[in-house]
C-alpha positions in Angstrom: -22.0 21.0 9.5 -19.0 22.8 9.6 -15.8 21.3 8.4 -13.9 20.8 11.3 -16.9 18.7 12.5 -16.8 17.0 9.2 -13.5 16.4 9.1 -13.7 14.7 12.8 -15.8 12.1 11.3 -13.8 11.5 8.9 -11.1 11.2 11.6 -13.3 8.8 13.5 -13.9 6.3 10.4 -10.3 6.1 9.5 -9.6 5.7 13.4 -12.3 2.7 13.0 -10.9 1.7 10.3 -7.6 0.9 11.9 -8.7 -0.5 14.7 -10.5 -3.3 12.7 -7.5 -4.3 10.5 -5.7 -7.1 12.1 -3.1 -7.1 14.7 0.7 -7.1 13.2 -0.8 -5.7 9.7 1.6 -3.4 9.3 5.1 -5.5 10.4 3.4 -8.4 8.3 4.3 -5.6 5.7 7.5 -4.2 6.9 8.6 -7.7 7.1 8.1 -8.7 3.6 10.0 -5.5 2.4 13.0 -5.9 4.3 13.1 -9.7 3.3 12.9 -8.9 -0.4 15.5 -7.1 -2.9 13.0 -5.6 -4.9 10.2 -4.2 -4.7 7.1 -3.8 -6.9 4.6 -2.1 -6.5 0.9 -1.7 -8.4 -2.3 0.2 -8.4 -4.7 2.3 -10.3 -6.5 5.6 -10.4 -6.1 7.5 -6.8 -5.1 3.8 -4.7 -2.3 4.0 -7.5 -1.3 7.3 -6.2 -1.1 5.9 -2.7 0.7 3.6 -3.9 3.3 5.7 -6.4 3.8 7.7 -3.1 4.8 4.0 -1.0 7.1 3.6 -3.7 8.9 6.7 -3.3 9.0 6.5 0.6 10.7 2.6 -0.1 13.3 4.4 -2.2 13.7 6.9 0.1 14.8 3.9 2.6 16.9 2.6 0.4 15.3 0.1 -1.5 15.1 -1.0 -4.9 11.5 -0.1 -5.3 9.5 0.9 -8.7 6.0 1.3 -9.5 4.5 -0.7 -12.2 3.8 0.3 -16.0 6.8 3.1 -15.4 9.4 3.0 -17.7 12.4 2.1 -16.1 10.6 -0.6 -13.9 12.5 -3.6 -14.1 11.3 -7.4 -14.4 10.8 -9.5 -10.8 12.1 -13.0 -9.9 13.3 -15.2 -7.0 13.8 -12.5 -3.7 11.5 -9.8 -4.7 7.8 -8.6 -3.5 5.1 -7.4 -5.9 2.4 -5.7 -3.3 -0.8 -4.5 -5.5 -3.6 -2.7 -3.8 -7.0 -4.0 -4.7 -9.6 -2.4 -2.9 -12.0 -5.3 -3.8 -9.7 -7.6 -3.9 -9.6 -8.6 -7.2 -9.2 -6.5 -10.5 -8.4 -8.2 -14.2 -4.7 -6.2 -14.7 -3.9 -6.8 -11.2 -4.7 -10.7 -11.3 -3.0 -10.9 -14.3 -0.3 -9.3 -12.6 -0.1 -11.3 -9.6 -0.1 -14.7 -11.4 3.1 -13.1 -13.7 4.9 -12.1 -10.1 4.0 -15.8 -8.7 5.6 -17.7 -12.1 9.0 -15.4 -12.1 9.3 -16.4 -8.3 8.1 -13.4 -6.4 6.4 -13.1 -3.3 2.9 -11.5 -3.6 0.9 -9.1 -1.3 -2.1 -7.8 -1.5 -3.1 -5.0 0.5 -7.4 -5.0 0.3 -10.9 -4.9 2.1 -11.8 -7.9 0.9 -9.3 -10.6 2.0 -11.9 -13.5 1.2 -12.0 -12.3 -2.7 -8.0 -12.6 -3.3 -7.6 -15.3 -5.3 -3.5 -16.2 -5.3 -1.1 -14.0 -2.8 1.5 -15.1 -0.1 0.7 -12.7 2.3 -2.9 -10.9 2.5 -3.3 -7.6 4.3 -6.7 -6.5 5.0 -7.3 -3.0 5.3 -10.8 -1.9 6.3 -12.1 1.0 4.1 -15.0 2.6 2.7 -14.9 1.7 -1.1 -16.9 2.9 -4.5 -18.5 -1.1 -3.8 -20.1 0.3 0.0 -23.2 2.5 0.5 -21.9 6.5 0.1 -20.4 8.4 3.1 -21.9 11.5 3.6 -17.9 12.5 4.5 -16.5 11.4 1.7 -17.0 10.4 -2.3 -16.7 7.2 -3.5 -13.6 5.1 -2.4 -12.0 8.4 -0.5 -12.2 6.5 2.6 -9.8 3.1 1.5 -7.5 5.7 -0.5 -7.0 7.7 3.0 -6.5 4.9 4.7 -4.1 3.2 2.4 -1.5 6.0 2.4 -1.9 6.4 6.1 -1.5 2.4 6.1 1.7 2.8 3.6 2.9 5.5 6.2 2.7 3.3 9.3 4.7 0.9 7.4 7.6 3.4 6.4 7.7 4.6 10.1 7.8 0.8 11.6 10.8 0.4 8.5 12.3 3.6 9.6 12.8 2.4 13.0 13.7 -1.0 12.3 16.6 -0.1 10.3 17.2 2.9 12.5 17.3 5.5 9.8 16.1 8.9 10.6 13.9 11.6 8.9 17.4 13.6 8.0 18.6 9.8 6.3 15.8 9.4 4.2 16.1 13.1 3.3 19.0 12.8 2.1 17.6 10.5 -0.7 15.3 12.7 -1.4 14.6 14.1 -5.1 16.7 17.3 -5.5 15.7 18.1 -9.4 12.1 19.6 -8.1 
């Protein structure tokens, strides 16, 4: 197989993948951004680099968005959003982490394949994906296929925020890191 014919099927499982996740996924998100005043974000190993990227994009819009376990990220209350990404649905630090959010006040959101297994979120985004839990892909290793989808998913959601607060590519440039 060569890899352009490899990649295409990679191409058609992601395309599957997004045309099994709900209608209005994606604004469900956007929505709860734009109705928050802070963002926080969590994940781990390469969902938390996904994620880590979301984050930036989200400052890059102009919100107050950090990822979780960096230094400088600062506590959540009343008016923010925590969003963790849990492939499975649940995970021990990320549990933990939602039931913190929900005490100080904050809205929770889960972004996952398994919307059945999330315990305690206000909003529920299910993403279809390949995960480390599903028999391999012959495309891809382990949970390559949610991870893909994930940052395209995260990338929908920063194009549906650009246009809704009608910034441009050249706006969010400009809050861009310049000390590369």
């Amino acid at each position: 197989m060569t890899t352009l014919d490899r990649l295409d099927r990679i191409l058609a499982e992601l395309r599957g993948n997004f045309a099994a996740m709900p209608e209005g996924t994606v604004e469900g998100l956007a929505t709860a951004v734009l109705d928050s005043q802070r963002i926080a974000l969590y994940g781990v190993g390469r969902t938390g680099m996904a994620v880590q990227g979301f984050a930036m994009r989200l400052a890059h819009l102009g919100r107050d968005a950090h990822f979780v376990g960096q230094l400088a990220a600062p506590p959540v209350g009343r008016g923010d959003l925590f969003i963790a990404a849990l492939a499975l649905g649940r995970l021990p630090t990320g549990d933990a982490l939602l039931a913190t959010a929900r005490a100080a006040g904050a809205t929770t959101a889960v972004v996952t394949t398994a919307p059945a297994k999330v315990e305690a979120a206000d909003l529920v985004l299910h993403l279809p994906g390949r995960t480390m839990a599903d028999p391999p892909s012959p495309d891809l290793p382990l949970g390559s296929g949610f991870e893909l989808a994930l940052s395209l998913f995260f990338d929908l959601t920063v194009v549906k925020l650009m246009g809704r607060l009608a910034l441009s590519n050249a706006d969010i440039a400009r809050r861009h890191a310049n000390l590369l």
